[in-house]
C-alpha positions in Angstrom: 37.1 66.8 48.4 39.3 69.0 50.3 43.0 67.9 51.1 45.4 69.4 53.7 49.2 68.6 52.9 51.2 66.4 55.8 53.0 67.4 58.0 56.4 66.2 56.3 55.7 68.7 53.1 57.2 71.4 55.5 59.6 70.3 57.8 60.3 72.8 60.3 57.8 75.5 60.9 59.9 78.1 62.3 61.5 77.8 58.9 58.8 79.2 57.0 57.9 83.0 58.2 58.7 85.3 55.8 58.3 82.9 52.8 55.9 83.7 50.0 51.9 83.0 49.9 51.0 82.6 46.5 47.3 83.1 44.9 46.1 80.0 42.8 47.9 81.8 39.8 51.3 82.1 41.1 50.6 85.5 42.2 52.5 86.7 45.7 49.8 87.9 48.3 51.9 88.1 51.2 54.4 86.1 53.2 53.9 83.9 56.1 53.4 84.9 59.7 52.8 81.5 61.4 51.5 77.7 60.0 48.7 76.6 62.6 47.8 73.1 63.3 44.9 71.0 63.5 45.1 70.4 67.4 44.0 66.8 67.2 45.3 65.8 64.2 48.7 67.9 64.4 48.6 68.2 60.5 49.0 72.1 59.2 45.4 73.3 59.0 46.2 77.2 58.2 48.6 79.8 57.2 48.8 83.1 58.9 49.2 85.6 56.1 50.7 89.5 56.5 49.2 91.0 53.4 50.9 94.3 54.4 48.7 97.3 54.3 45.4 95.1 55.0 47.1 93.4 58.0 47.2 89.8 58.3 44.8 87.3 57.4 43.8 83.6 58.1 43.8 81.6 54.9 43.0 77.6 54.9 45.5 74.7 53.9 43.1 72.7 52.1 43.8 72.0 48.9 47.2 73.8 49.2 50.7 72.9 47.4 53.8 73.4 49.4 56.9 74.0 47.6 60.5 74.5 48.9 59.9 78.3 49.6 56.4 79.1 49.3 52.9 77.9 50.0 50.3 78.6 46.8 46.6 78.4 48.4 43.4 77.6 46.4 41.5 80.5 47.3 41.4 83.9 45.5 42.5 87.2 46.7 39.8 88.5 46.7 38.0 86.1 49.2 41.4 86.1 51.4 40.9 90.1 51.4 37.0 89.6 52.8 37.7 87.2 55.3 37.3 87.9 59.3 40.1 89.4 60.7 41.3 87.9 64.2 43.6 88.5 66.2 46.8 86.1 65.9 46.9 83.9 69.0 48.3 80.6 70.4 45.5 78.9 68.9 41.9 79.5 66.9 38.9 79.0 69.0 36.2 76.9 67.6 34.5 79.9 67.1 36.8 81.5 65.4 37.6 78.4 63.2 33.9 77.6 62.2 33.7 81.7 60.9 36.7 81.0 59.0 35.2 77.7 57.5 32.4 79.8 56.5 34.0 82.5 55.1 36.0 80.4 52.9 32.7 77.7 52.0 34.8 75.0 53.6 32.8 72.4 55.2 33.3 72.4 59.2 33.3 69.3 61.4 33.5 69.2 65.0 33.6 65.4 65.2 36.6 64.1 67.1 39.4 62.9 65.1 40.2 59.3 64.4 
């Protein structure tokens, strides 16, 4: 089962751009655009990653730690590399999220939220 940390594991997100993405081995892949939310559940749902030369990329939450200066995600580079690349917005259209939930074999809902 997927897990997506709380909103209290980052304090203030205009803190965090710049900060470090880490790969599930520690290794940097980029630094952090932008944390988006879950719009009904206001919990942080993805991470907006500039992986430099390949531009940025959307990477999911779940199953993420959150340290003091850096996010490590569970998925590998080489599936954060392949994913769809969209154009940063306000917000992620369903869309756009249920391509990203693909991409990455996460299981997408579109039942409202408790």
């Amino acid at each position: 089962m997927t897990e997506l940390p709380e909103r209290d594991d980052f304090g203030d997100y205009g803190q965090w751009p710049g900060r470090a993405v880490l790969d599930p081995s520690g290794r940097r892949l980029g630094e952090i655009r932008e944390i988006y939310l879950d719009d009904a559940t206001d919990r942080p749902e993805w991470v907006l990653v500039d992986l430099g030369d390949d531009g940025p990329r959307f990477v999911p939450l779940a199953d993420a730690e959150v340290a003091e200066d850096a996010i490590k995600v569970a998925q590998e580079p080489d599936r954060i590399g392949t994913a769809p690349t969209l154009e940063p917005s306000q917000e992620l259209t369903q869309d756009e999220e249920r391509r990203l939930y693909s991409h990455y074999g996460l299981r997408y809902s579109e039942d409202a939220s408790d």
